[in-house]
C-alpha positions as CSV (number, residue, x, y, z in Angstrom):
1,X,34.2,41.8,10.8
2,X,32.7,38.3,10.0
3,X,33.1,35.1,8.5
4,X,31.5,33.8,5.0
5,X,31.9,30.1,3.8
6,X,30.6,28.4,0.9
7,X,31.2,24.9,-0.5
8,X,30.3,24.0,-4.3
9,X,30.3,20.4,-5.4
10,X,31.1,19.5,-8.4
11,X,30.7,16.1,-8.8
12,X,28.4,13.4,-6.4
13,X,31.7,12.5,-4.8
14,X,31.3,14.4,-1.7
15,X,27.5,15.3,-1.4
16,X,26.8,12.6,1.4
17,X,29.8,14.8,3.0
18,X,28.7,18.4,3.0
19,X,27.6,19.0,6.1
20,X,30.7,17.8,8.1
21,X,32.8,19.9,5.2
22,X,30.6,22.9,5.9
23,X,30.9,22.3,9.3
24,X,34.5,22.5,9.8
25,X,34.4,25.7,8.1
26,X,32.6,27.2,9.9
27,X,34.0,26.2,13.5
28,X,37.4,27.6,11.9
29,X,35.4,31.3,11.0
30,X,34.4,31.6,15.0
31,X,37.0,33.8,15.4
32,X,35.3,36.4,12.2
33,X,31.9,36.1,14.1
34,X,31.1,35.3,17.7
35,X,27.4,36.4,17.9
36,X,25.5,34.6,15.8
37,X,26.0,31.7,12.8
38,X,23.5,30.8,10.1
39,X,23.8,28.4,6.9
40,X,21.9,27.2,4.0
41,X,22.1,23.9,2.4
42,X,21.1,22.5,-1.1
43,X,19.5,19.6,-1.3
44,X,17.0,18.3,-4.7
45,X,14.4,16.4,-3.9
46,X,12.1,16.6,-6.5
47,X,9.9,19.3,-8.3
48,X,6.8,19.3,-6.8
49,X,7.6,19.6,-3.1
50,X,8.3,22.9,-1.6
51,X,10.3,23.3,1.7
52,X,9.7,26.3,3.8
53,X,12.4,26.7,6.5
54,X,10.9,28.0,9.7
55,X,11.9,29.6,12.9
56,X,8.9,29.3,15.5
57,X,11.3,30.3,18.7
58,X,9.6,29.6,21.7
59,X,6.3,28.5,20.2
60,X,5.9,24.7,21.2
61,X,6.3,22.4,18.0
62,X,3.7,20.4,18.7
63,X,1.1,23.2,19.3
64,X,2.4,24.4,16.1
65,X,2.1,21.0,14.5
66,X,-1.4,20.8,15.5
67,X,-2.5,23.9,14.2
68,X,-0.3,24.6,11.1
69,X,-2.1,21.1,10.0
70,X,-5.2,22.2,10.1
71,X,-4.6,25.3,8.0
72,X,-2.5,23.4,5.5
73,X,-3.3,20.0,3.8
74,X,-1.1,17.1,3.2
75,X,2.8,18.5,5.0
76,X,5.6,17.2,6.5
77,X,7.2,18.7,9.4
78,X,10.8,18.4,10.5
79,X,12.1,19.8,13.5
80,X,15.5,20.6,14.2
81,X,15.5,23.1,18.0
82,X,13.4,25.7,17.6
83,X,13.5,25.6,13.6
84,X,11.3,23.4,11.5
85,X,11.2,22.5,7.8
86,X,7.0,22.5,6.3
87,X,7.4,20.5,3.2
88,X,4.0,21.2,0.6
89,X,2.9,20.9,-2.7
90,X,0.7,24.2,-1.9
91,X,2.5,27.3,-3.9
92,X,4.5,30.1,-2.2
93,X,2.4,32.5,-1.6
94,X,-0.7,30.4,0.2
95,X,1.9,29.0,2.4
96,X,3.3,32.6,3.3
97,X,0.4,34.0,3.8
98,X,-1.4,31.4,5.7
99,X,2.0,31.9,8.4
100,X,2.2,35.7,8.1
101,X,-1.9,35.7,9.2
102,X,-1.7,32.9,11.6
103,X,1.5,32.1,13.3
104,X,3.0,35.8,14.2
105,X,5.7,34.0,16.3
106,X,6.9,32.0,13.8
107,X,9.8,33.5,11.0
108,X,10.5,32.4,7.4
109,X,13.8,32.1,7.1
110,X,13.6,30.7,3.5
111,X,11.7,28.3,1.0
112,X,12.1,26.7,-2.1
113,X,12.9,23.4,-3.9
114,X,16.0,22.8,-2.8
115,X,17.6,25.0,-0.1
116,X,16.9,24.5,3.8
117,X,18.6,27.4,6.0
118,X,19.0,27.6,10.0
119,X,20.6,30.4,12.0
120,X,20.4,31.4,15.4
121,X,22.2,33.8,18.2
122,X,25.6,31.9,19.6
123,X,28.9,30.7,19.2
124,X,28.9,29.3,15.9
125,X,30.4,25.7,16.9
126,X,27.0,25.7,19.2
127,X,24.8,26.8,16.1
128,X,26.6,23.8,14.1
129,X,26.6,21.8,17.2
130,X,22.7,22.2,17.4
131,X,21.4,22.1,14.4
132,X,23.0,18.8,13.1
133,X,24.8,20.6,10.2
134,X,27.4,17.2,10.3
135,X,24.4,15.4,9.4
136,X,23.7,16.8,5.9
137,X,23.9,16.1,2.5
138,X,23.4,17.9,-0.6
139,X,24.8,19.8,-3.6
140,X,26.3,23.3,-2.7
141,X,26.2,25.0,1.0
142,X,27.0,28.3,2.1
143,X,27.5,29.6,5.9
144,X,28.2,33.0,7.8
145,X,29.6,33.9,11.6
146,X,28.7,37.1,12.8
147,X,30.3,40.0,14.4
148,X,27.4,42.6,14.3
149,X,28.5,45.9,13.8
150,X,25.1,47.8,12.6
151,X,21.9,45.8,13.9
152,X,20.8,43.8,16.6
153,X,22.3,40.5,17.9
154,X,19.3,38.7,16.5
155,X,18.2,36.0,14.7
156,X,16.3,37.8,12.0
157,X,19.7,39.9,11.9
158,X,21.6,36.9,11.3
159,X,22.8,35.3,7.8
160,X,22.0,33.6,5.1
161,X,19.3,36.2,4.2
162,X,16.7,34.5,1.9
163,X,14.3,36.7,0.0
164,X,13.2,35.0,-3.1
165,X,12.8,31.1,-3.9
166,X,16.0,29.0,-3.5
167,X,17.9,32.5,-3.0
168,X,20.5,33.4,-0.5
169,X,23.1,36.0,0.7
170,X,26.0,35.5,2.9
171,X,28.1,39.4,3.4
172,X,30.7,40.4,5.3
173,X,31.4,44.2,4.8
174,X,29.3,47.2,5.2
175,X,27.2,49.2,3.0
176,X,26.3,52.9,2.8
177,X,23.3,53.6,0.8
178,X,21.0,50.2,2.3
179,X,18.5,52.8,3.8
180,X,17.7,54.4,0.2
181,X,18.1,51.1,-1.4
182,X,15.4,49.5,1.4
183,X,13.0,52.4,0.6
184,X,13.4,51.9,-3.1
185,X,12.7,48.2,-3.3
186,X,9.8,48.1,-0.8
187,X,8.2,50.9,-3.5
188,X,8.5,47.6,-5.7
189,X,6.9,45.0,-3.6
190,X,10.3,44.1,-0.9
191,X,9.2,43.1,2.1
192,X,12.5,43.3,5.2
193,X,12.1,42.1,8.1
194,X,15.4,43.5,9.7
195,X,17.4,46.6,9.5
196,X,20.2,44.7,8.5
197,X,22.2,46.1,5.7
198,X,22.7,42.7,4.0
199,X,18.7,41.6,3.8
200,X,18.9,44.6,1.4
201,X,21.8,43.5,-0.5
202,X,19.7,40.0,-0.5
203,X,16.4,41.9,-1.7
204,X,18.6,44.0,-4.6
205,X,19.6,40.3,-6.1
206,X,15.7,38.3,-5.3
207,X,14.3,41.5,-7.1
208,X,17.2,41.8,-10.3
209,X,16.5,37.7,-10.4
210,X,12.8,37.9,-10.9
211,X,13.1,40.5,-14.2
212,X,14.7,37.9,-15.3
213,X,18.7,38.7,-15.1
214,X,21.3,36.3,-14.7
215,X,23.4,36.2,-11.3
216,X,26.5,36.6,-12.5
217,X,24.7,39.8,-14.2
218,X,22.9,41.3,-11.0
219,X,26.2,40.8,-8.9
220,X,27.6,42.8,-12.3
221,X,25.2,45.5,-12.1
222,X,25.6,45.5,-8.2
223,X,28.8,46.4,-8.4
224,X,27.5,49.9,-8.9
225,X,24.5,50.0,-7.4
226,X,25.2,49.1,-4.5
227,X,27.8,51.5,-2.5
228,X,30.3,49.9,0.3
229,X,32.8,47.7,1.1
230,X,31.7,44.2,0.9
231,X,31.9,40.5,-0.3
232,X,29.1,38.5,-1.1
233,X,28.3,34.9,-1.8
234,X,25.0,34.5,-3.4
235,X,23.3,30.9,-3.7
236,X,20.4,29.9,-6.0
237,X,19.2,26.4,-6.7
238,X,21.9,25.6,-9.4
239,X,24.5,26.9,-7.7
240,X,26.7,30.1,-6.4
241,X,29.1,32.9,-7.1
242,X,31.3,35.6,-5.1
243,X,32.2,39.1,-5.7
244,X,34.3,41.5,-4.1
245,X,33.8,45.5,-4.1
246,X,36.3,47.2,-6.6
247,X,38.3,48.2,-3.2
248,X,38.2,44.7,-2.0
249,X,39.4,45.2,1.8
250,X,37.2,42.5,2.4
251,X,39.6,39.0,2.5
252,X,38.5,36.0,0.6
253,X,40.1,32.6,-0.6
254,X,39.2,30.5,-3.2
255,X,40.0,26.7,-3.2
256,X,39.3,24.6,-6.3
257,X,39.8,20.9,-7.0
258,X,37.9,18.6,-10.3
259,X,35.7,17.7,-7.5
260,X,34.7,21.0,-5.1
261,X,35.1,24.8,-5.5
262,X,35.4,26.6,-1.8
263,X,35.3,29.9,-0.8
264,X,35.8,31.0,2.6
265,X,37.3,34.4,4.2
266,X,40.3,33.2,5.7
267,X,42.3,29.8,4.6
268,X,42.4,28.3,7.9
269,X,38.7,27.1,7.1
270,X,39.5,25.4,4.2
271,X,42.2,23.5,5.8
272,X,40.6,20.5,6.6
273,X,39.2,20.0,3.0
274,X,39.6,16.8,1.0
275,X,43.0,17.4,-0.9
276,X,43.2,20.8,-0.3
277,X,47.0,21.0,-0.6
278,X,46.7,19.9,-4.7
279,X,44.0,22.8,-5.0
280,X,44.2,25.7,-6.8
281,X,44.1,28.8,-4.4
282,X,43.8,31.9,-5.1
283,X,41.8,35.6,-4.4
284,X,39.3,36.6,-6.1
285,X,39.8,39.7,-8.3
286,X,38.2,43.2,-7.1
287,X,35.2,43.9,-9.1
288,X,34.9,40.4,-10.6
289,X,32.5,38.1,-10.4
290,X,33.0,34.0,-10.0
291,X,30.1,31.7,-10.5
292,X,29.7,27.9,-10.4
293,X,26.7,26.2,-11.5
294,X,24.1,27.4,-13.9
């Protein structure tokens, strides 16, 4: 059992808001997942500037600093605990491979133009507690508590999973055929680095995205692909969408106003939402897929 969350804003209304909405939903999901709590936020701040989110755990930040500097030209480093946010013009791949080669300690949680993730091991009101999540703003967010049932109490087994630019995967559920599906996409140039069920689920939709297939048609085609009972909130830069297995044991509430769409597991997490009571709630339908955004 866990805890999923996601907030989608329609309008600039609420954006300096975000975090502390995000926030409260996921103090009211600690009851889903008491291990471990993760989230990703998105935030635009322009096109040229890549943000690589970064766990360096007990490496010292200014050691890292020092010597991350020297390897890359011209960044901006943010820390936040033991994560940090590299901002870069340099392209993906240099900045990947100069951390894979150098910095072994350190873990990349995500990167793109827009999205910033943090998770870690604990309570989730500590997680939200200590990384500042009140303290954001941005477009769309999405959040997970943990009750591990299949991997490690980790934080490389903890959610959002991030495998492709600006992508994300928030699950609560369980899947049965992750072990062939893992073995399949690494043939195709997947890298995992857990044996979590759901950095598969993440890899299946980063790998659909880059032969060029929508979301809403990946989750579509996932539907059968991928074999289990589960639902998922997937985030890319423009925004997010939920599905639910065609058995759909897996709870999940949808709360939509003109200016927000939220999703969360359970209603008490939506509770303390902006005019929540004039929303329209509802579930989503087995087997369907909902998207916001483009």
């Amino acid at each position: 059992m866990c805890g999923i969350v996601g907030i989608y804003l329609k309008t600039k209304k609420f954006e300096k808001n975000l975090g502390k909405m995000l926030s409260g939903m996921l103090n009211n999901m600690e009851s889903r997942g008491p291990d471990s709590a993760g989230f990703a936020i998105y935030k635009n701040e322009g096109n040229k500037i890549y943000k690589f989110s970064l766990c360096i755990n007990d490496l010292n930040f200014n050691v890292f600093k020092k010597n991350i500097s020297k390897k890359i030209k011209k960044i901006k480093l943010n820390q936040v605990s033991d994560h940090v946010i590299l901002k870069t013009e340099e392209k993906p791949k240099k900045v990947i491979e100069i951390i894979n080669s150098n910095f072994p300690e350190v873990s990349i949680v995500g990167y793109g133009k827009s999205i910033e993730i943090f998770k870690q091991v604990g309570n989730p009101k500590d997680v939200v507690k200590k990384f500042k999540l009140g303290e954001f703003s941005g477009t769309h967010g999405i959040g997970h508590t943990r009750m591990a049932t299949e991997s490690a109490i980790t934080t490389d087994g903890s959610h959002p999973y991030s495998t492709g630019e600006d992508e994300c995967l928030v699950h609560n559920g369980s899947l049965s055929n992750h072990n062939n599906l893992r073995r399949e996409l690494t043939k195709k140039g997947n890298v995992f680095n857990s044996e979590n069920d759901t950095e598969v689920a993440a890899g299946y939709v980063s790998h659909s995205l880059s032969n060029k297939k929508s979301l809403k048609d990946t989750l579509t085609s996932g539907l059968k692909d991928l074999d289990g009972f589960y639902t998922f909130i997937t985030g890319t830069r423009k925004g997010f969408a939920v599905v639910r297995d065609e058995i759909a044991c897996k709870p999940a509430v949808i709360a939509e106003t003109k200016n927000y769409v939220a999703i969360a597991s359970e209603f008490q997490a939506m509770a303390h939402l902006p005019d929540v009571n004039a929303a329209k709630i509802f579930e989503p339908e087995p087997g369907i897929v909902y998207s916001w955004g483009k």
